[in-house]
C-alpha positions as CSV (number, residue, x, y, z in Angstrom):
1,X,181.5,164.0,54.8
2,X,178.3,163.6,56.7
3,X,176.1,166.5,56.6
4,X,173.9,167.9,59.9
5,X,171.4,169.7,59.9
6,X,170.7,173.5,61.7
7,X,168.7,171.3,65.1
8,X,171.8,168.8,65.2
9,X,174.7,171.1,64.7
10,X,173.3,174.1,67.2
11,X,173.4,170.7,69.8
12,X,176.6,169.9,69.0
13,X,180.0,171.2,71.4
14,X,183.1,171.6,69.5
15,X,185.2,169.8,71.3
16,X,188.9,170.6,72.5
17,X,191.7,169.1,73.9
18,X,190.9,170.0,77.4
19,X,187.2,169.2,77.2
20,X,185.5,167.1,79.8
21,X,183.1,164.4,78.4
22,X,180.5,163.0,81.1
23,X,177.7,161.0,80.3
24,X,174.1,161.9,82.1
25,X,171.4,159.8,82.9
26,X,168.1,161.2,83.1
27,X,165.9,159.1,85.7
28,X,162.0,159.2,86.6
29,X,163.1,158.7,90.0
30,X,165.6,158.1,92.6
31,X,167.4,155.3,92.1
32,X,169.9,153.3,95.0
33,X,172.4,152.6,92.0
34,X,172.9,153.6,88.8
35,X,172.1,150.7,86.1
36,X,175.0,149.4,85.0
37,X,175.8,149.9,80.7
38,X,175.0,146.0,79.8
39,X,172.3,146.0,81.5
40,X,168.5,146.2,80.0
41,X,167.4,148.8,82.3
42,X,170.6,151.1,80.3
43,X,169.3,149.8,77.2
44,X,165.5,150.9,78.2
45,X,167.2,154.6,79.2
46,X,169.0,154.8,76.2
47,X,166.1,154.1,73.7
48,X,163.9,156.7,75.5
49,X,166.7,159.7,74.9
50,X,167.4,159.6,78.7
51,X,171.4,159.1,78.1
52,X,173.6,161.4,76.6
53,X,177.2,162.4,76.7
54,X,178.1,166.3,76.9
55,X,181.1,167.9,76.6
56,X,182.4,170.9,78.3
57,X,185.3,172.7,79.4
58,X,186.4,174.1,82.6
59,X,185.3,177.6,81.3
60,X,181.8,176.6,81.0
61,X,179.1,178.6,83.5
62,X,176.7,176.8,85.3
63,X,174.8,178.5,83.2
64,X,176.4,177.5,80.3
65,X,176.5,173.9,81.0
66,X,172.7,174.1,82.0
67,X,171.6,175.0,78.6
68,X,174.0,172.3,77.4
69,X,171.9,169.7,79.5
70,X,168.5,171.6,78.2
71,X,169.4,170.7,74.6
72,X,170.0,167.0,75.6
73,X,167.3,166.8,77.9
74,X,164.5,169.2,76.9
75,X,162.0,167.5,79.4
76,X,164.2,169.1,81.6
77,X,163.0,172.3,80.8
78,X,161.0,174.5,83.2
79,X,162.8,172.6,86.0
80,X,165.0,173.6,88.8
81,X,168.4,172.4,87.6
82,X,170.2,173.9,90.6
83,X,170.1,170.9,93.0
């Protein structure tokens, strides 16, 4: 059984059966597409921490999922997450 510790479990969403699981892409700037998985520019975005998949359920707050993007993206933080 793998072991996490307090930083990686307080990150983690327990998942259920009706959970919704959507990957997010941090980007430096706007973009006309999105990069496409194979590609090296996904590859670049993933090595720098700018991709993560969150889970959340239908009774998550805006709020809620907020802080869930926080704790993926903590550059995020101190910005206006509301557009």
């Amino acid at each position: 059984m793998e072991e996490r510790s307090d930083s990686e479990s307080s990150n983690v969403v327990k998942q259920s059966k009706r959970a919704l699981t959507r990957t997010f892409v941090h980007l430096e700037k706007p973009l006309n597409a999105a990069p496409s998985q194979s590609s090296k520019a996904w590859k670049a975005l993933q090595d720098d921490g700018r991709v993560a998949d969150v889970a959340f359920t239908k009774g998550h707050s805006a709020a809620d999922i907020g802080r869930l993007l926080l704790a993926s993206f903590p550059s995020l933080l101190g910005g206006d997450l509301k557009r």
